[in-house]
Every structure is written in C-alpha cells, then in structure tokens.
C-alpha positions, 0 to 999 in steps of 0.5 A: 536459639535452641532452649534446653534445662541445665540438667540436661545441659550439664549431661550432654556438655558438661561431663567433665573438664580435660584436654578437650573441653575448655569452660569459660566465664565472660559476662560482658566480652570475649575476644575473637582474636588476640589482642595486645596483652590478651592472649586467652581468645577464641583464637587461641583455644582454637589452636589449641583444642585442634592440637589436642584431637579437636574439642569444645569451648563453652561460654560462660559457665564460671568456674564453680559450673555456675551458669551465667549470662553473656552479652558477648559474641552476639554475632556468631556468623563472624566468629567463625569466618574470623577464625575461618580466614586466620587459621583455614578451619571450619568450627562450628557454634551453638547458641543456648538458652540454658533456664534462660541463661545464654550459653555458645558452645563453640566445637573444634575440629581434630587436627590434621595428620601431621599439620599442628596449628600455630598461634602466632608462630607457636604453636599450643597445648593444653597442660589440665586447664592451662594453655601453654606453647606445646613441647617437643615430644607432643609436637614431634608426635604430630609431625611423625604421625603414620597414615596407612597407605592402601595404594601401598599394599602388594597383591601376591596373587597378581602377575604379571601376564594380567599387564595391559600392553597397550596401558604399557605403552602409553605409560613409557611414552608419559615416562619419557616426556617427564624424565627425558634424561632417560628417554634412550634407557627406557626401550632397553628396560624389560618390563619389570625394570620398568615397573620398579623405575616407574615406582609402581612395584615395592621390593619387586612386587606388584601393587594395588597403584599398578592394578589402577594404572596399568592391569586388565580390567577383568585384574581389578577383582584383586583389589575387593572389596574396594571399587576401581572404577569410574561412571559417567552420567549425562542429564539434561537440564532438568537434572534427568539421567539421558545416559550413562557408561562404567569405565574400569582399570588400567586407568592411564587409558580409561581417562582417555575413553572418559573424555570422548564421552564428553560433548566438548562442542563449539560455544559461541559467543555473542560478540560484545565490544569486540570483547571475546572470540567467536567461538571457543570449545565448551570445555578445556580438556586439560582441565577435564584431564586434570580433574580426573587424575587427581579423582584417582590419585586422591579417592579413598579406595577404602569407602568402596565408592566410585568415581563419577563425572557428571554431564549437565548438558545444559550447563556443567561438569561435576567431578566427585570422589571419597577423600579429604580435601588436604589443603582444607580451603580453596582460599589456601591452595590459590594464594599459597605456594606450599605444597601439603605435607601428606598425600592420601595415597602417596605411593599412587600420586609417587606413581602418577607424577613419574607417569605425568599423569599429575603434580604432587605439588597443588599448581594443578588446581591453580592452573584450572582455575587460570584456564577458566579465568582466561577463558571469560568463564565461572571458575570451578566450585567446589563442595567440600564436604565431609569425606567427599569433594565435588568440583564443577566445571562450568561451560558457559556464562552466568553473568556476562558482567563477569566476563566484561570485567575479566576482558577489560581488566588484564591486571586482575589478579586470581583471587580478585577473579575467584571472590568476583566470581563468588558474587556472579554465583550469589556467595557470600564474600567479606566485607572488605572484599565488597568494599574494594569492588566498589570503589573499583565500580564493580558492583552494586547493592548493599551488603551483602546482597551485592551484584556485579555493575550491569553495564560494566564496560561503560562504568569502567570507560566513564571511571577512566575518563572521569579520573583523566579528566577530574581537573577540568570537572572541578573547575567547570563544577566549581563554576557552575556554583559561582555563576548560580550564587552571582545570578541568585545572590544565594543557595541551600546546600539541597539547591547547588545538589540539585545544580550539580547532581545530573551533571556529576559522572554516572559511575559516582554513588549517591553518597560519593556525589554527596561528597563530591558537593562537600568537597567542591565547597569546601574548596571554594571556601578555603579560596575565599571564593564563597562563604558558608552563613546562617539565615534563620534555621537554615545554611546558605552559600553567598558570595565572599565579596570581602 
C-alpha cells in the first residue's frame, strides 16, 4: 500500500469532481456488481465513466472531501476480474494510505470507437454527479464517430507502371476463387477496371492499400514516413539472433516469400496410447498465413513500426504488429459471434477480403486456434499490450497431459481447451474454471497454484470405470463394513477409514473418499443395517441387531 500525505493526495486526485471523477464514501461495504435494488456499484460507474472518455472512481472520500476509513474491497485482484469477465475491459486499482487513512483509486479506461458500454441493457452517463441511462444525442455521438482511415489515402504521385505484374496475377486468381461468379468477367477487365472492382482504387485513383498490396518495392517511398515492411528474425533457444531477412510490398507476395523462410520441419511424436501420429509438420501453414495477413491488415501504418515474425527454433513463432486489439479479449472473440463494428483500416481489410487474403469477420482467430487444438498442441498466446499485439504460435508440447486430455476428450469444447490451456502455461484462471476441472479429474493442487493430473489417461479409464461400476462398489464397500463390525462387534469412524481407504478408486481425493466413507454409512443407517452410539468421548459403529 503506497503511503502518501493528503495534501498531496488532494493535489494529484482531487482537483475537481466532473464527468470523469466520481468520489464515493462507503466505511464498511461497497458493491462490485449489482445487486437487487443496489444499482450504485463498481460496475455501474464502470459503464458509465468509460462512456464519458474514461475516468476515476475514488473510495471513500465523503462528500464534504473528508477522508474516511474503509474496510470494504479488501480483495482488489477480484474487482477487477469481476469487472474484467462482465464487461471485457481492464481497469486498474490503487491502494492508499492517505494519514493512515485507506483510500482505492479505481482508473477506467476510455471507450472505444463506437462501442458505448451498457449496464443491464442501458447503457449510462454521467449528468454532474447523477448517473442516468444515456440519451440519444450522446449515444448517437458515440456510434457515428469518425476514424481516420490512412489505408484510405490516394497517392497522386503513384501510377500505374509501378504495378507488380506478378502481384497481378496472383491477385485475379485470389479474386476469382472469392467471387466465382465472376471468374469469366475478370480476364476480360483491363487493369484499372480490375483494380476499382477489386476496391484497391478510390474515384479511380491509387491508394496506399494498393501500394501494400500489389506495387513494386522500389513504390513503398511513396508511403513515408510510414514503414511497409515486414522482418523475419531466427533465434536459438537462448534467445540469440542466428539470422534475419526484410521483406517489402507488394505484400499479396511477400507473405509467400516469408513462409519459406520458416522451418516447418516434421515433429514427431512419441506415440503414447496409440494417442497421436507419428509425426505431423511443426507449423500449420494457414495459421502462419493466417497471422500475417491480419498483421498487415490490422498494423497501424501511422507508428512507423514494422512487422516482425520471430522464429524460435526451439520452441515458437511470435508475430507482432502496432495496433489495438479491437475485439479487447481473446475470451471475446472465442465465445462470441459478433463481428466488431469498426476495423482500423477498413479500406485495406475491404480490400483483402476481395483478395482472399482474410475475413473481416474474427473466425480467422477461431480457426487458428481449432487447428492448434486439433493438432494436440498449446493454443496461440497473445500479449495485448497498449498499441502492440503479440501472438505465438507453439510448435511442440509443453505438457504432454495437455495433449492426452484433448486426445481422449472429443467433446472438449474450445474455451475448455483455451483455460486448460492457460493452466499447462501456468496463468492464472477462475475459480469456478478450476472447480469444474476437478471434478472432471483434470487437474491437481490447490488453488490457484493448480496442475494438469500426471497420468491423465488412467485417471480418465479409472473415472470411467469407477462410474459404470459404482453399484457393484457400494455393495462390496457396504460389505466389507458389515463384515468388520460382525468379526469386531465395533468401529471408530478413523477405523472403517482405514478399512476402506486403499480400496477406494484412485481418481477420488482425500476429501471425496471422506465423503465417500459418509455416504456409505449414512446409507447402511438408514437401512437399518448399522446404528451410530456414543461410548465415552468417542463415536462408534455397531451392529442394529434390533
């Protein structure tokens, strides 16, 4: 907890209270999410602080700016992965002691282009220090926001005799396998009609997406000072550069060039259970195609700041490029089938897609990710950072319990494979995530230092058969009891533990054998079969002979 006086405390926070700085008094308790008649939550000035630009929420300072003392929100790691799984956005939190006062300063983020956040369906705004459901000038605001489009741009000086023939090509071949309606049309179109149908022209010129796509390299000076290129690096394992190589417009062919650079080498695997192939290519190329184009179509030209594919020979690829990640989660883009409203350079991706070079819709990340998993393999991690994403692409195994599960499980659903995933690469993941894994027998540990189960394969036959066989167990458990209490006339629940306990299934816990034990007796009781009495301090089990 960072100690600071309130003078400065009031300097630094405190300037004034306005649409973006929202002060809040709770001694004892303030609600994370909403609760039944108890709107004014950390979610609710969430949604509306993020319409108004973004902004702070600072607990507990009363309304007269006195500083007062809170017991509430003592756990700030769950706020915000509470606000995290309920709206998609990352905000950030400060704990203070303000002359030993504690205060949270909780920061929101700005809103996206035209993505308003709702609360329940409606979404908010602050009206002076009331939050009230936003109106329709302010929300109309938001949705018809302008983004500048610098994939847009025409370049006069550029002409037509800079065109890339081979690039050509390659682009009316893409053109008819998207539009196949078309394919007799296409060959009798001279060069600018194709340009304009393929939509890399505006009002008949030329473009900075047709300098990317289809122009000679010695064209991309026309683009200053903005950068089109992309570099591939090789390191080893010990993260030591081996080799490197720049590639430059037209891109429709560098993309090409890029991928026979990678080593995409045979990965074998040691066969276990009859489980995988004997061997399979280190990399899927559509994935590796897949990442570049929507490196290209996605990078923000205006950074100046190239694209770079890193090989690991030991272990990965890492594909980086300048740009927000638009749909702000991963989580998002798997379990959602809403494409985003907005693209950063929507004339470039308007272009790609008639190219077949990607889809505007965010299914590419899906499917990368649906390779990976069908492949036994980690699924691509991603780094979102602020104006950088990183995305890597594993060739190999980090934990072969991984693999067993998604061999052995068909009916794995993708976000089951995406958080199992997370715990093989030691992330964290919710509570209730791990909860359901352990009663599938998929991991061990306590949370949240949780593992993926060693032998992963028995556990899954032994739970199995423990399950199609659970009335013969019960039975034979239930006369193992019967038959120690007629040869000893009595026992301690710690002794019919003992009696039990090697003989219970190896899948089952300490504490799910203890309630196997529970169960067992508590069943023979109600049959009348054994009675529970007191002897002394202690609990024993006899016989109901009555």
């Amino acid at each position: 907890m960072k100690s600071i006086s309130e003078k400065e405390f009031k300097e630094k926070y405190l300037s004034w209270e306005n649409e973006n700085l929202e002060l809040k008094e709770a001694k004892k308790d303030f609600s994370i999410l909403w609760k039944k008649k108890q709107k004014k939550s950390i979610l609710w000035y969430c949604v509306a602080l993020w319409n108004e630009e973004g902004g702070k929420l600072i607990l507990w300072v009363a309304n007269n700016w006195k500083i007062v003392w809170t017991k509430a929100l003592q756990n700030l790691v769950e706020v915000r992965e509470k606000i995290y799984n309920e709206l998609w956005i990352r905000i950030s939190t400060e704990e203070l002691n303000v002359d030993w006062k504690r205060v949270i300063v909780i920061s929101i983020p700005s809103h996206k282009i035209w993505e308003p956040l709702k609360f329940y369906w409606k979404p908010l705004m602050r009206v002076w220090q009331q939050l009230r459901e936003m109106d329709d000038n302010t929300l109309r605001k938001i949705l018809n926001e302008w983004i500048y489009d610098w994939s847009a741009e025409i370049i006069p000086e550029a002409t037509i005799n800079d065109l890339d023939e081979e690039a050509l090509q390659k682009a009316k071949e893409n053109f008819k396998i998207k539009n196949p309606n078309l394919k007799d049309e296409v060959d009798k179109w001279n060069t600018e009609i194709f340009l304009y149908k393929a939509k890399l022209t505006k009002k008949w010129k030329l473009t900075k997406t047709a300098i990317l796509l289809l122009w000679k390299p010695e064209a991309r000076s026309l683009l200053h000072p903005a950068i089109a290129q992309i570099t591939w690096i090789l390191k080893d394992k010990d993260w030591v550069e081996k080799d490197y190589q720049h590639f430059y417009c037209p891109f429709i062919l560098a993309v090409d060039e890029v991928l026979k650079k990678i080593r995409n080498l045979k990965y074998r695997y040691i066969r276990d259970y009859s489980l995988f192939p004997d061997e399979v290519d280190m990399y899927d190329p559509y994935v590796i195609r897949e990442a570049l184009h929507n490196c290209i179509a996605h990078q923000d030209y205006t950074l100046w700041w190239r694209i770079q594919l890193i090989e690991n020979e030991d272990w990965y690829l890492i594909f980086t490029n300048k740009w927000d990640f638009l749909p702000w989660s991963i989580e998002k883009v798997l379990t959602t089938e809403i494409p985003p409203d907005y693209y950063r350079n929507k004339f470039l991706v308007d272009a790609m897609v008639n190219l077949n070079m990607i889809d505007t819709i965010w299914s590419w990340i899906k499917r990368m990710f649906q390779k990976q998993k069908e492949r036994f393999f980690p699924l691509p991690s991603y780094d979102i950072s602020k104006d950088t994403v990183s995305v890597k692409i594993y060739w190999k195994i980090i934990d072969i319990n991984y693999s067993k599960i998604l061999a052995k499980d068909k009916n794995l659903s993708l976000m089951d494979a995406y958080w199992l995933d997370k715990i093989q690469k030691k992330e964290k993941v919710p509570k209730e995530i791990s909860d359901k894994f352990r009663k599938l027998w998929y991991i061990e540990g306590r949370y949240p230092n949780i593992f993926l189960s060693k032998e992963i394969s028995d556990l899954i036959w032994k739970k199995d058969s423990y399950i199609k066989n659970k009335w013969f167990d019960n039975h034979y458990y239930k006369d193992l009891i019967i038959k120690y209490l007629r040869e000893y006339k009595q026992a301690t629940r710690k002794e019919i533990n003992e009696l039990l306990w090697n003989k219970l299934p190896d899948v089952l816990d300490n504490k799910q054998k203890e309630n196997k034990v529970k169960n067992l007796l508590y069943e023979l009781s109600k049959q009348w079969i054994i009675k529970n009495e007191r002897l002394g301090s202690k609990s024993i089990w006899k016989l109901d002979e009555n």
